[in-house]
Biopython code that builds the backbone (N, CA, C, O; Angstrom):
import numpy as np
from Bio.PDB.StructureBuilder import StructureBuilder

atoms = [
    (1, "UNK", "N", (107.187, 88.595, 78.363)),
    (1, "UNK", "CA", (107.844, 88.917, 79.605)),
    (1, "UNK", "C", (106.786, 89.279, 80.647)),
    (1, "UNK", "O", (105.800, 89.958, 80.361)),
    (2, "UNK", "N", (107.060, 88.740, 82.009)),
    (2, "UNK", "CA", (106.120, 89.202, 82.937)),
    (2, "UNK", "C", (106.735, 90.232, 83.849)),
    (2, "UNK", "O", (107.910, 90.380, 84.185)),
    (3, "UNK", "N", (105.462, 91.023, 84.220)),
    (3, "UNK", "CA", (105.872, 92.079, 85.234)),
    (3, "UNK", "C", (105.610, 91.608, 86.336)),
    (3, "UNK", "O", (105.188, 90.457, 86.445)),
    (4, "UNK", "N", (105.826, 92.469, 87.454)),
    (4, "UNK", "CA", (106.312, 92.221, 88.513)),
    (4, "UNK", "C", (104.648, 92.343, 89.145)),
    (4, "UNK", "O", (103.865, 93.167, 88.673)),
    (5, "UNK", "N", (104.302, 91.492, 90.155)),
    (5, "UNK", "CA", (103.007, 90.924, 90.570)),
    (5, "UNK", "C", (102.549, 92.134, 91.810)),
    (5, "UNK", "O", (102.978, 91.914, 92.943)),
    (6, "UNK", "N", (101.692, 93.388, 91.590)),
    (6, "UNK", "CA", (101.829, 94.216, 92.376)),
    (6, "UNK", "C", (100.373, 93.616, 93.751)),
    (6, "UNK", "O", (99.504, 92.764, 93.570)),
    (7, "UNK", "N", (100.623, 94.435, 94.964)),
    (7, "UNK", "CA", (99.684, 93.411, 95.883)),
    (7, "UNK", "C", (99.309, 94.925, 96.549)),
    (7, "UNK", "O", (100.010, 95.921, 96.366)),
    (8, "UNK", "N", (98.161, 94.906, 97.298)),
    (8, "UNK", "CA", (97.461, 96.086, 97.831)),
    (8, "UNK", "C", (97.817, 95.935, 99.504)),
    (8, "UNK", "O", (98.165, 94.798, 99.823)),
    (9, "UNK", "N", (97.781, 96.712, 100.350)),
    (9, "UNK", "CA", (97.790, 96.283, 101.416)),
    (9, "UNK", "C", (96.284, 96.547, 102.328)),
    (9, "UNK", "O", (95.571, 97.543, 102.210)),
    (10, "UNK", "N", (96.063, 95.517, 103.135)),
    (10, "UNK", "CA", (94.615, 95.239, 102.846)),
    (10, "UNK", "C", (94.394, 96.370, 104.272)),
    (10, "UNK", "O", (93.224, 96.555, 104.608)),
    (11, "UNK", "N", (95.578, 97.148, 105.132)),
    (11, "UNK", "CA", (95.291, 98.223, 105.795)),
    (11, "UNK", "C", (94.844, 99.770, 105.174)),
    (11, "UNK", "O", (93.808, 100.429, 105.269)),
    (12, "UNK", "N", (96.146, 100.002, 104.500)),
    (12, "UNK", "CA", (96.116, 101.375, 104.554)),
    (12, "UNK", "C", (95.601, 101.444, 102.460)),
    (12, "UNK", "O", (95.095, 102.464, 101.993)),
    (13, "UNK", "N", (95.884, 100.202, 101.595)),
    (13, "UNK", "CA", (95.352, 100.183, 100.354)),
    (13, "UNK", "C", (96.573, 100.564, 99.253)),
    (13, "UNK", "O", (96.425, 100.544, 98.031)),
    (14, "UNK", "N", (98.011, 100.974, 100.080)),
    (14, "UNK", "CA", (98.897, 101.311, 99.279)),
    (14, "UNK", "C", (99.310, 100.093, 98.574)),
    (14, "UNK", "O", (99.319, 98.984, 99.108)),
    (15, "UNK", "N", (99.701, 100.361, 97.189)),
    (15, "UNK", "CA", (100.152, 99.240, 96.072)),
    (15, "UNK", "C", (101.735, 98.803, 96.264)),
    (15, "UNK", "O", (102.551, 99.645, 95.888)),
    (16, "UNK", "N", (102.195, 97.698, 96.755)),
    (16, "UNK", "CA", (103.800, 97.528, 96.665)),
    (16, "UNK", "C", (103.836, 96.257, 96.090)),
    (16, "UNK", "O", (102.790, 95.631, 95.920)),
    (17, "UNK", "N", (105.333, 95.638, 95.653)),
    (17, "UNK", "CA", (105.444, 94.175, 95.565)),
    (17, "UNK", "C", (105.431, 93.583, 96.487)),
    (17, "UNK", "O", (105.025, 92.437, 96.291)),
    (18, "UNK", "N", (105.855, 93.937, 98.099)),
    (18, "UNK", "CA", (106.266, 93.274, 98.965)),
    (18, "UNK", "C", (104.708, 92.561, 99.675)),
    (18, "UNK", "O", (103.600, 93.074, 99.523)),
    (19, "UNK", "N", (104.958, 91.419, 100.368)),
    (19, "UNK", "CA", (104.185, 90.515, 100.988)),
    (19, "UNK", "C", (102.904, 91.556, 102.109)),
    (19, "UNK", "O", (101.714, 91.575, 102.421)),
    (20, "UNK", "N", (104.321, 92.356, 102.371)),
    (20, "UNK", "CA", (104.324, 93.118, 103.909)),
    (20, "UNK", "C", (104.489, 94.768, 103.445)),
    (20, "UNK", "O", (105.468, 95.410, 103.062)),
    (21, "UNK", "N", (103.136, 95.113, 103.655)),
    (21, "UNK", "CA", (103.320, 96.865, 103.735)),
    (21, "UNK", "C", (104.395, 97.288, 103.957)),
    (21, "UNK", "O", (104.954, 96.474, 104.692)),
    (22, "UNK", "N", (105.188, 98.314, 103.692)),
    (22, "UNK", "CA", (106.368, 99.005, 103.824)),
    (22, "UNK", "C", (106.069, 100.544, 104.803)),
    (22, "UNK", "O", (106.903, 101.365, 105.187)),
    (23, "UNK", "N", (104.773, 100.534, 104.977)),
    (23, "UNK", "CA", (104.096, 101.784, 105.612)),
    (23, "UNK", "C", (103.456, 101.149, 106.822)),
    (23, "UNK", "O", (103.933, 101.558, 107.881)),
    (24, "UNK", "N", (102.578, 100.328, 106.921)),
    (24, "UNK", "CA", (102.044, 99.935, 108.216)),
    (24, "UNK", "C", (102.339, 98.632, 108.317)),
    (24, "UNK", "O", (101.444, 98.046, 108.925)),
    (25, "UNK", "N", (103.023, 98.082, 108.054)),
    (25, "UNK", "CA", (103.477, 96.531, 108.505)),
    (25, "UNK", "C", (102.700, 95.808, 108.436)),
    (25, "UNK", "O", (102.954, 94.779, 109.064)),
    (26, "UNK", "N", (101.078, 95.835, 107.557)),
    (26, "UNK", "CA", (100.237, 94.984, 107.487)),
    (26, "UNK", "C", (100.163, 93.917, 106.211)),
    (26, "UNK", "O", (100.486, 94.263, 105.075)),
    (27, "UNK", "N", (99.746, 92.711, 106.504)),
    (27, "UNK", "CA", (99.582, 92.215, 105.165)),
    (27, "UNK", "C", (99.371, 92.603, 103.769)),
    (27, "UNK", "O", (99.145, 93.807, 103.897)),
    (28, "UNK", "N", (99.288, 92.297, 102.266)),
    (28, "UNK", "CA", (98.987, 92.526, 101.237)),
    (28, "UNK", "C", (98.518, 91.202, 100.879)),
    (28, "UNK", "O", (98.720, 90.029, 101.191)),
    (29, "UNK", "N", (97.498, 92.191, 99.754)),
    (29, "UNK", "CA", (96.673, 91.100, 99.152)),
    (29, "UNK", "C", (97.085, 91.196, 97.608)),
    (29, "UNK", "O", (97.884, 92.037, 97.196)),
    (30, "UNK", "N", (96.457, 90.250, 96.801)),
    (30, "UNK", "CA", (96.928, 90.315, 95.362)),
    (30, "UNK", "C", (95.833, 90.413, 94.986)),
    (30, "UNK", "O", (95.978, 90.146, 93.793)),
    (31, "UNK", "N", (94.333, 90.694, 95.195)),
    (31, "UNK", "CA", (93.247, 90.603, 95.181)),
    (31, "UNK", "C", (92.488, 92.279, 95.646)),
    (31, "UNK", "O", (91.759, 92.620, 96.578)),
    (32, "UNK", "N", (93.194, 93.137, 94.292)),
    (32, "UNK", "CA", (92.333, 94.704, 94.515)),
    (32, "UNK", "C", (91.864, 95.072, 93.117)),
    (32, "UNK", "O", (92.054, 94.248, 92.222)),
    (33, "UNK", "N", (91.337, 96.100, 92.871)),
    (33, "UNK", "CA", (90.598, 96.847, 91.740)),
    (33, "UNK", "C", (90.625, 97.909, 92.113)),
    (33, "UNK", "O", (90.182, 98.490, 93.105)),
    (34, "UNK", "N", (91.541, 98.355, 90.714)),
    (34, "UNK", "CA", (91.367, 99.873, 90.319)),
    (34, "UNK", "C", (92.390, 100.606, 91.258)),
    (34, "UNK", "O", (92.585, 100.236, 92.416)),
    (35, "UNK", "N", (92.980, 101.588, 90.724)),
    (35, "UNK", "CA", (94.034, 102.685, 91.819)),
    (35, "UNK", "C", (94.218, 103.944, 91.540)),
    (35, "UNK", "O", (94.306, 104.313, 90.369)),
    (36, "UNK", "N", (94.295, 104.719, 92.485)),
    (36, "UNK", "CA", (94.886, 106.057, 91.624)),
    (36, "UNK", "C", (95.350, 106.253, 92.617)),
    (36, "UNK", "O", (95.117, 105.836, 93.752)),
    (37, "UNK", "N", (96.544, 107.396, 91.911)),
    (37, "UNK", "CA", (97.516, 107.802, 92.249)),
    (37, "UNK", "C", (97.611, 109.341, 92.799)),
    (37, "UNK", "O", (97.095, 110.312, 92.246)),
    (38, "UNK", "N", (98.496, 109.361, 94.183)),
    (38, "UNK", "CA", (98.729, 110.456, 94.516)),
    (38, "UNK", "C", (99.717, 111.288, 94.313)),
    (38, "UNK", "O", (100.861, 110.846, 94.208)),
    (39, "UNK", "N", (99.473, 112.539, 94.227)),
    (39, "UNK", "CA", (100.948, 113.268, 93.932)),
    (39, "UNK", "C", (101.249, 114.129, 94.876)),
    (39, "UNK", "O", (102.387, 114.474, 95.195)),
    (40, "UNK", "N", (100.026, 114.568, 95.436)),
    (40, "UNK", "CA", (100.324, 116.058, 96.516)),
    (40, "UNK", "C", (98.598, 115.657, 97.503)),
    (40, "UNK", "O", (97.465, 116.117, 97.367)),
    (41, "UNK", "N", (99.105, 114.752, 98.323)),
    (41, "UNK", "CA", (97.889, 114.203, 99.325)),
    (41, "UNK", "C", (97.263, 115.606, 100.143)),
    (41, "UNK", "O", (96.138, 115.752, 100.622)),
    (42, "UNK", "N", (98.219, 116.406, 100.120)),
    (42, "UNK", "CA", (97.811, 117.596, 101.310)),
    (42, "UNK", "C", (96.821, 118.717, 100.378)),
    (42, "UNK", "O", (96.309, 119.646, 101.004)),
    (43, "UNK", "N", (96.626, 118.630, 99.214)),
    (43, "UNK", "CA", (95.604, 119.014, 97.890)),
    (43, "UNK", "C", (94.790, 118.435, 97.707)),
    (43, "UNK", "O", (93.822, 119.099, 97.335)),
    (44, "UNK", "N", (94.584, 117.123, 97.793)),
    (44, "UNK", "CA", (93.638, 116.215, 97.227)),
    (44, "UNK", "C", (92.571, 115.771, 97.892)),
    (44, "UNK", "O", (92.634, 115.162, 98.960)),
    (45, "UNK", "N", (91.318, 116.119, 97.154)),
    (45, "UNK", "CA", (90.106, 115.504, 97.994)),
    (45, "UNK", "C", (89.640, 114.604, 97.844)),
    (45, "UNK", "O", (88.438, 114.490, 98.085)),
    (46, "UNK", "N", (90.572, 113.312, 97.265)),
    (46, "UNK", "CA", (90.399, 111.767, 96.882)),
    (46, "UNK", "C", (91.167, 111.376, 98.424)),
    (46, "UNK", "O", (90.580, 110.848, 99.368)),
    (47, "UNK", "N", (92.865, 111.851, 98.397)),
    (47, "UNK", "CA", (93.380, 111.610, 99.661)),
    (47, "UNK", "C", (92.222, 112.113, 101.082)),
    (47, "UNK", "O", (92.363, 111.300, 101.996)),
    (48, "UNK", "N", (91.378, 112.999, 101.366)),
    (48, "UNK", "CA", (91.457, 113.456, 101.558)),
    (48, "UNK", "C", (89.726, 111.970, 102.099)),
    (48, "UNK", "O", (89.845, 111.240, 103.083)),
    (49, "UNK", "N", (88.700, 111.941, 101.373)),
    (49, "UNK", "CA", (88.462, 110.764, 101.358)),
    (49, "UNK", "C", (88.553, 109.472, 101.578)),
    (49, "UNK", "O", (87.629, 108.662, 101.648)),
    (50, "UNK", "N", (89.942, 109.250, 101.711)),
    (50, "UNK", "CA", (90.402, 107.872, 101.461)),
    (50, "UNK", "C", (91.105, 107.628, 102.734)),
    (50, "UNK", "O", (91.469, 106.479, 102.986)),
    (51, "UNK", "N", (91.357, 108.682, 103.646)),
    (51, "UNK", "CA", (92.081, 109.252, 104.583)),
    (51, "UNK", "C", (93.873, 108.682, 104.309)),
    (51, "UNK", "O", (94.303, 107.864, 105.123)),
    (52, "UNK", "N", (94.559, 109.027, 103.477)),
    (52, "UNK", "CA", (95.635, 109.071, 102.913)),
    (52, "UNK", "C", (96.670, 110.166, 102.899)),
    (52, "UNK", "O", (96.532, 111.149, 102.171)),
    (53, "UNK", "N", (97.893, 109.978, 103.841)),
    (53, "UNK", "CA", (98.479, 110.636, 104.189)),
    (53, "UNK", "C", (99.935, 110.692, 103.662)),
    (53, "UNK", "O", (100.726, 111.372, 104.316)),
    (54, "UNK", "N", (100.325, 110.130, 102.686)),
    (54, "UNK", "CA", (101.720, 109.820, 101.630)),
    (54, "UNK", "C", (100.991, 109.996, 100.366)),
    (54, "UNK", "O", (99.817, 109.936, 100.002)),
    (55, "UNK", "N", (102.474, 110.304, 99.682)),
    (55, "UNK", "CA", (101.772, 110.218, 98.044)),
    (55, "UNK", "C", (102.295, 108.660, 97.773)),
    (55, "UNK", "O", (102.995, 107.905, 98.449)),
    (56, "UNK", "N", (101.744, 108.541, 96.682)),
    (56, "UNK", "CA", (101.966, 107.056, 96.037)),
    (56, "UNK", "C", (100.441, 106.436, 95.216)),
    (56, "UNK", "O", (99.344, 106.975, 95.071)),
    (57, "UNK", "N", (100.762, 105.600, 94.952)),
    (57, "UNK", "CA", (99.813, 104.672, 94.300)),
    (57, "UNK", "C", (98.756, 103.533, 95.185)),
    (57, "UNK", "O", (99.136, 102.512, 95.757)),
    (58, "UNK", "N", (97.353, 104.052, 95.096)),
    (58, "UNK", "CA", (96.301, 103.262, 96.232)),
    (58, "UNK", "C", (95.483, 102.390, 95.288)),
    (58, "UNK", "O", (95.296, 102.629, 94.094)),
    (59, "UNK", "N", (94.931, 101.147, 96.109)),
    (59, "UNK", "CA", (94.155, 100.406, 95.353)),
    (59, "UNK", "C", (92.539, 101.090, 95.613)),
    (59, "UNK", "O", (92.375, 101.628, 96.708)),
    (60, "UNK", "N", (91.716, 101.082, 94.933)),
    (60, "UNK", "CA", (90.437, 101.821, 95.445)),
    (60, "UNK", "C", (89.418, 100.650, 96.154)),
    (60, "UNK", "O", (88.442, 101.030, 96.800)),
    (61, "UNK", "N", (89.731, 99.136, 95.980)),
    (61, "UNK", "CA", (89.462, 98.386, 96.486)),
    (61, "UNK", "C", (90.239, 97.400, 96.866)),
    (61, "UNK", "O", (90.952, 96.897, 95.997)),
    (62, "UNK", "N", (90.306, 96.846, 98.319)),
    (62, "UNK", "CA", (90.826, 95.393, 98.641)),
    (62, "UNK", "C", (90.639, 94.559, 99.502)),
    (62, "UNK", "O", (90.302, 94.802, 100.661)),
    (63, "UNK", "N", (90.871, 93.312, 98.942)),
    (63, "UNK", "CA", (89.868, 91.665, 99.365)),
    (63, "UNK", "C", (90.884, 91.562, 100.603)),
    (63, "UNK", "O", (90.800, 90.621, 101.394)),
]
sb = StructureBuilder()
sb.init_structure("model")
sb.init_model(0)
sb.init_chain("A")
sb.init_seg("    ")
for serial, (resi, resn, name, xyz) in enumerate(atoms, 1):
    if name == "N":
        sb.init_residue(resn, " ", resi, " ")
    sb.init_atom(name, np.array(xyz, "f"), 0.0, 1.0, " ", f" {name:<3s}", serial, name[0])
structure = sb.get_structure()
């Protein structure tokens, strides 16, 4: 069984299925590496780095 084909968005780096960011309306790519995940961005000095302002799931790189 296949899963569902996740894509980065090549603005802000958040992980969705959709074509089209759901946060900044920018393209996605299917072409990232590596992610981690946020839980509490207003704690975190990865968010904080990454300049990331939602929790959710980021790609740490994207093409």
């Amino acid at each position: 069984m296949v899963g569902p084909v996740l894509k980065a968005c090549k603005k802000c780096s958040r992980i969705t299925e959709d074509d089209v960011c759901p946060i900044c309306n920018e393209p996605t790519s299917r072409e990232w590496q590596g992610y981690v995940i946020i839980t509490d961005h207003t704690k975190s000095e990865i968010a904080k780095r990454m300049n990331i302002t939602e929790n959710g799931k980021y790609a740490l790189r994207v093409r």
